[in-house]
MARKENU-168761 format. One record per residue (C-alpha): residue in one letter; x, y, z. Coordinates in steps of 0.001 Angstrom, whole numbers. Layout:
BEGIN
+------+---------+---------+---------+
| type |      c1 |      c2 |      c3 |
+------+---------+---------+---------+
|    a |       X |       Y |       Z |
...
+------+---------+---------+---------+
***
This chain:
BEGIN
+------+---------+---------+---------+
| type |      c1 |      c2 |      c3 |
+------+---------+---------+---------+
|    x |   59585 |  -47907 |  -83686 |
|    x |   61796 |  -49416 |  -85989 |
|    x |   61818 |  -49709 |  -89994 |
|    x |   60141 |  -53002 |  -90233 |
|    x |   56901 |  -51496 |  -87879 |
|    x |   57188 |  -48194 |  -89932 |
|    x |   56884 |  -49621 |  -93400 |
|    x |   53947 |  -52186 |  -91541 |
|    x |   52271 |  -49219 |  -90775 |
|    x |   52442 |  -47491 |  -93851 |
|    x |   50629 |  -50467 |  -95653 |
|    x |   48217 |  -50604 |  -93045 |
|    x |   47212 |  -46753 |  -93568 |
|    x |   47681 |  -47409 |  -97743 |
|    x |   43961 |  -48821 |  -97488 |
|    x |   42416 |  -45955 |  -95817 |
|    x |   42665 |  -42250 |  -96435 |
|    x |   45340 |  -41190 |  -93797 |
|    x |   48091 |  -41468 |  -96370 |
|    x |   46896 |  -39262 |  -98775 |
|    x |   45515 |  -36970 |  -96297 |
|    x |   48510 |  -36118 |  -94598 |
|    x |   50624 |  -36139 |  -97969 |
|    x |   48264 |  -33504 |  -99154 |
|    x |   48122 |  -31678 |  -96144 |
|    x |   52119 |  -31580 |  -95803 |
|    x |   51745 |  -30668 |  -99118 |
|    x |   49931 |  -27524 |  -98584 |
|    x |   51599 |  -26586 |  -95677 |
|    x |   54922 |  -27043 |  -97669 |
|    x |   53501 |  -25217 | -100761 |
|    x |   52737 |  -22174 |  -98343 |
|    x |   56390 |  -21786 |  -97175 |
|    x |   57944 |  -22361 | -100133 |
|    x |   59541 |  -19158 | -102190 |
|    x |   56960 |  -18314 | -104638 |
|    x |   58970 |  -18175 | -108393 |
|    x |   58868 |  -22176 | -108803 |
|    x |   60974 |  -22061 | -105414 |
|    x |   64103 |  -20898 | -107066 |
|    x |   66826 |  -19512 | -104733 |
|    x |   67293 |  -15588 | -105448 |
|    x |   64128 |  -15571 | -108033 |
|    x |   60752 |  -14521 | -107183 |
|    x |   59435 |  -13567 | -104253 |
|    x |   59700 |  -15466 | -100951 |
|    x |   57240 |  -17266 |  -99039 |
|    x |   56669 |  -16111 |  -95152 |
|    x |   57899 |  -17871 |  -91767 |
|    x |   56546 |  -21083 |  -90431 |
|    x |   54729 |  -20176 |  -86996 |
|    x |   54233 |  -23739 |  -84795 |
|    x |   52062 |  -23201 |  -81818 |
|    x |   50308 |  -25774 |  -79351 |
|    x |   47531 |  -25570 |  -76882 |
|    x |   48287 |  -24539 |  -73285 |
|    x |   48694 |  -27814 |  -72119 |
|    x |   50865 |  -29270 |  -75126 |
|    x |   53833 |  -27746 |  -76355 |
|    x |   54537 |  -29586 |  -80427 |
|    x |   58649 |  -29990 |  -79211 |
|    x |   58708 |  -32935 |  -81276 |
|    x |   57266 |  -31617 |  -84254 |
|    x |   59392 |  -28869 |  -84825 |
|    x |   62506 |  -30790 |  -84194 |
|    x |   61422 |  -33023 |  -86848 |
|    x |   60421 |  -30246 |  -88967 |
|    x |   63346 |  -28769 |  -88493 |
|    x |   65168 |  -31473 |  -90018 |
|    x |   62989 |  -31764 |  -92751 |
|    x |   63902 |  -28469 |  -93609 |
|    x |   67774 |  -29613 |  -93837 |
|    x |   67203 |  -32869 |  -95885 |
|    x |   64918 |  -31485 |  -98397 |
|    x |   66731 |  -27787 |  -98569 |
|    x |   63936 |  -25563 |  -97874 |
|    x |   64663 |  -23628 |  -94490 |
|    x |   61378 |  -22301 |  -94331 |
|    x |   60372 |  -25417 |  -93343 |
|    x |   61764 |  -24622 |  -90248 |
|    x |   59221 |  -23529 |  -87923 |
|    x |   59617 |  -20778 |  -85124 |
|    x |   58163 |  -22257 |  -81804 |
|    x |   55155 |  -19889 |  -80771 |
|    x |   55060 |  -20567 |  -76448 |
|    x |   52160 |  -19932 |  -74369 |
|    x |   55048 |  -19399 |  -71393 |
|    x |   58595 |  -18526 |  -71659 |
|    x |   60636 |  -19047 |  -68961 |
|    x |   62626 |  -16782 |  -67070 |
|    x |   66598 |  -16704 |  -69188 |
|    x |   65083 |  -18970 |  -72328 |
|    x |   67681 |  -18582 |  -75303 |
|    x |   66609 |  -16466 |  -78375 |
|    x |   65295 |  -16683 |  -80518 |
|    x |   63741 |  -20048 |  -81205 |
|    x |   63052 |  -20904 |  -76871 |
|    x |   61594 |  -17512 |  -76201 |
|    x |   59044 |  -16792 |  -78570 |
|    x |   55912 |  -15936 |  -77001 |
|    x |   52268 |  -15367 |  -77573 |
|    x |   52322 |  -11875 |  -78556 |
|    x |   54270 |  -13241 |  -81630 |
|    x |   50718 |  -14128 |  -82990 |
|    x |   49869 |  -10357 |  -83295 |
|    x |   52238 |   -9250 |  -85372 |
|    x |   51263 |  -12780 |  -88055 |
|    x |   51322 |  -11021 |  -91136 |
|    x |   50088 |  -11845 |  -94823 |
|    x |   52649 |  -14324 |  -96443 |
|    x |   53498 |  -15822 |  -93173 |
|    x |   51968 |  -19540 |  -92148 |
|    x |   50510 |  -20507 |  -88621 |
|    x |   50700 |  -24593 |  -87962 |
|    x |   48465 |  -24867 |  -84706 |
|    x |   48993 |  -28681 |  -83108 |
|    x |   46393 |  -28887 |  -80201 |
|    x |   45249 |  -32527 |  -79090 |
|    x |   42613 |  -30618 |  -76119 |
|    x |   40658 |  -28055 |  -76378 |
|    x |   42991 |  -24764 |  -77905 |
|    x |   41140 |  -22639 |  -75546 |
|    x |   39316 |  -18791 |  -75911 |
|    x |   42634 |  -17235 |  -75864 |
|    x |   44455 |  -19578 |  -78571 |
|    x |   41665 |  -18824 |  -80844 |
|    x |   41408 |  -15317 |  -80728 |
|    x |   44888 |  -15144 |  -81373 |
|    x |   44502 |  -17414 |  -84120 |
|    x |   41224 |  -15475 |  -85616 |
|    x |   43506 |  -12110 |  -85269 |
|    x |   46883 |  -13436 |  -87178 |
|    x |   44163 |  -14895 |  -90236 |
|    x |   42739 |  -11531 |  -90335 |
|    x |   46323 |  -10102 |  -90815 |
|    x |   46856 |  -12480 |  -93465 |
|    x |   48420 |  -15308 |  -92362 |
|    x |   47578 |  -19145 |  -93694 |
|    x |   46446 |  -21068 |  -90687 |
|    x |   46879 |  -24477 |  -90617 |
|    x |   45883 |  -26802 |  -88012 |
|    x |   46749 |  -30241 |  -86343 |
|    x |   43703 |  -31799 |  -83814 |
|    x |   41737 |  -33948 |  -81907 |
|    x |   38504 |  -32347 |  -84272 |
|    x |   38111 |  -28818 |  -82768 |
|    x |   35149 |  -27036 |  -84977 |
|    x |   35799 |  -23807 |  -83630 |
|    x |   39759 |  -24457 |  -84859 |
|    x |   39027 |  -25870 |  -87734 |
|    x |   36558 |  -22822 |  -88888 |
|    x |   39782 |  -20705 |  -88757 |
|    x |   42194 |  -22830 |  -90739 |
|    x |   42618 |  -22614 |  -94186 |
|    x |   43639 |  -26275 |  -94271 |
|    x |   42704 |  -28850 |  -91299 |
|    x |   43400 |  -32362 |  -90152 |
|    x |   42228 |  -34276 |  -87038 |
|    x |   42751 |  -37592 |  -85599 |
|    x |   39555 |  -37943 |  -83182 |
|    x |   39794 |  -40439 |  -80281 |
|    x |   37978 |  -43152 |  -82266 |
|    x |   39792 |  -42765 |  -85996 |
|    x |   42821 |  -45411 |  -84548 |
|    x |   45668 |  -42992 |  -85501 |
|    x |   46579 |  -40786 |  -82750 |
|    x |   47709 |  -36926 |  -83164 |
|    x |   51373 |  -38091 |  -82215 |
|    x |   52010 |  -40766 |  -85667 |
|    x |   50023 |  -38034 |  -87260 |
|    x |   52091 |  -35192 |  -86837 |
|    x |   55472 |  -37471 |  -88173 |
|    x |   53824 |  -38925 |  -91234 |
|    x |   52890 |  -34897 |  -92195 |
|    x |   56868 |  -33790 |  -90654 |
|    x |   57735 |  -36770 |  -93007 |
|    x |   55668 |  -36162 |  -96166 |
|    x |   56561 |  -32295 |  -95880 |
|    x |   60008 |  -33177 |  -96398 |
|    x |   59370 |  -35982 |  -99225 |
|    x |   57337 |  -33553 | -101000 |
|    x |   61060 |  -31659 | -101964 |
|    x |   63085 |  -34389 | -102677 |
|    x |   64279 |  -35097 | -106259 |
|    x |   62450 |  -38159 | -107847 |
|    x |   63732 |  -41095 | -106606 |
|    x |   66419 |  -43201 | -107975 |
|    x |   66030 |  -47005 | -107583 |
|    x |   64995 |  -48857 | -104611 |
|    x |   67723 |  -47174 | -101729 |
|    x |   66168 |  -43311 | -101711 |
|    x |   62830 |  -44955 |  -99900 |
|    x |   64839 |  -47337 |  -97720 |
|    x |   66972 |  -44348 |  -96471 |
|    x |   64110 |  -42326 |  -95921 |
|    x |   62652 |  -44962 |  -94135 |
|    x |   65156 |  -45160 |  -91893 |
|    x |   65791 |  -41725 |  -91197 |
|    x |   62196 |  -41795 |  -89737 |
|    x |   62071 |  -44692 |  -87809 |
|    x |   65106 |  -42969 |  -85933 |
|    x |   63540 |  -39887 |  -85787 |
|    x |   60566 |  -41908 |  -83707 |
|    x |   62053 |  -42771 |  -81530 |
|    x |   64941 |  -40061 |  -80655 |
|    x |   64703 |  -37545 |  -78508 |
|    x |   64623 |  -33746 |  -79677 |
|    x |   67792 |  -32578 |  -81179 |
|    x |   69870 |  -30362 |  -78244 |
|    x |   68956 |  -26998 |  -80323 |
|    x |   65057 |  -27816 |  -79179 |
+------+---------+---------+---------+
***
């Protein structure tokens, strides 16, 4: 996907609601992660971990690579999500590759859980989900339009299989908006453009080697 077919497709979605919609929802998700003290380094009190988990059929790779560079260009590492894996393989590399399930029970209050699940998260998935809000974690999630997932989340967002946005675009214009949402205002016409750039590249990249 290339800049052209990027900024095309952010004036398509400009008439409907999907702009806004993810903006505020990467907004939210941002605002949960972010140090609490107006976000100033080494004042106030900080804001918890970023938790990504998928279904058991769909791991979100490409979503936290790109949140993981969001985290980098807007200088907020808690953007930077820890990769929550409903199997670890044998030898994975800590601590980011073997991260597993039980990670969920020990969610605690201040931390955030981003659940991306385009089928059905399953019993398990859930209950894991319903036990780390019950500790006190902010669940988020990402979906086709689960109602049992989306009674758990504090904040939801679903692209069904007849909106015309799939859950792929979806998850990079929140990645993208979570990182926007920290940049200084813009100055003149180039900021955008760069951005703009930076995720058409991102599109169409593979994950970064750390991922």
């Amino acid at each position: 996907m290339d800049a052209v077919r990027v900024a095309l497709l952010r004036d398509v979605l400009a008439g409907t609601e999907w702009l806004r919609a993810t903006r505020q929802f990467a907004g939210s998700l941002r605002a949960s992660v972010e140090p609490r003290g107006g976000g100033l380094r080494g004042g106030g009190s900080r804001g918890g971990g970023l938790l990504l988990v998928g279904s058991e059929e769909y791991e979100p790779w490409h979503l936290a690579a790109h949140l993981d560079d969001e985290a980098a260009w807007s200088g907020l590492p808690e953007l930077s999500p820890t990769l929550v894996r409903h199997r670890v393989p044998d030898g994975a590399p800590p601590p980011h590759l073997a991260v597993g399930l039980g990670r969920l029970e020990h969610a605690r209050r201040g931390e955030t859980l981003l659940v991306v699940a385009p089928d059905a998260p399953g019993a398990g998935l859930l209950e894991r989900v319903h036990g780390a809000r019950r500790s006190g974690a902010t669940v988020f999630a990402l979906d086709g339009g689960h109602a049992e997932l989306h009674a758990l989340a504090h904040d939801a967002l679903a692209a069904p299989s007849d909106a015309g946005l799939d859950l792929d675009t979806l998850q990079h214009l929140v990645s993208a908006a979570a990182g926007e949402n920290g940049l200084p205002a813009p100055r003149g016409r180039h900021r955008f453009r760069d951005r703009l750039a930076r995720l058409a590249d991102r599109l169409t990249d593979p994950p970064p080697a750390p991922w």
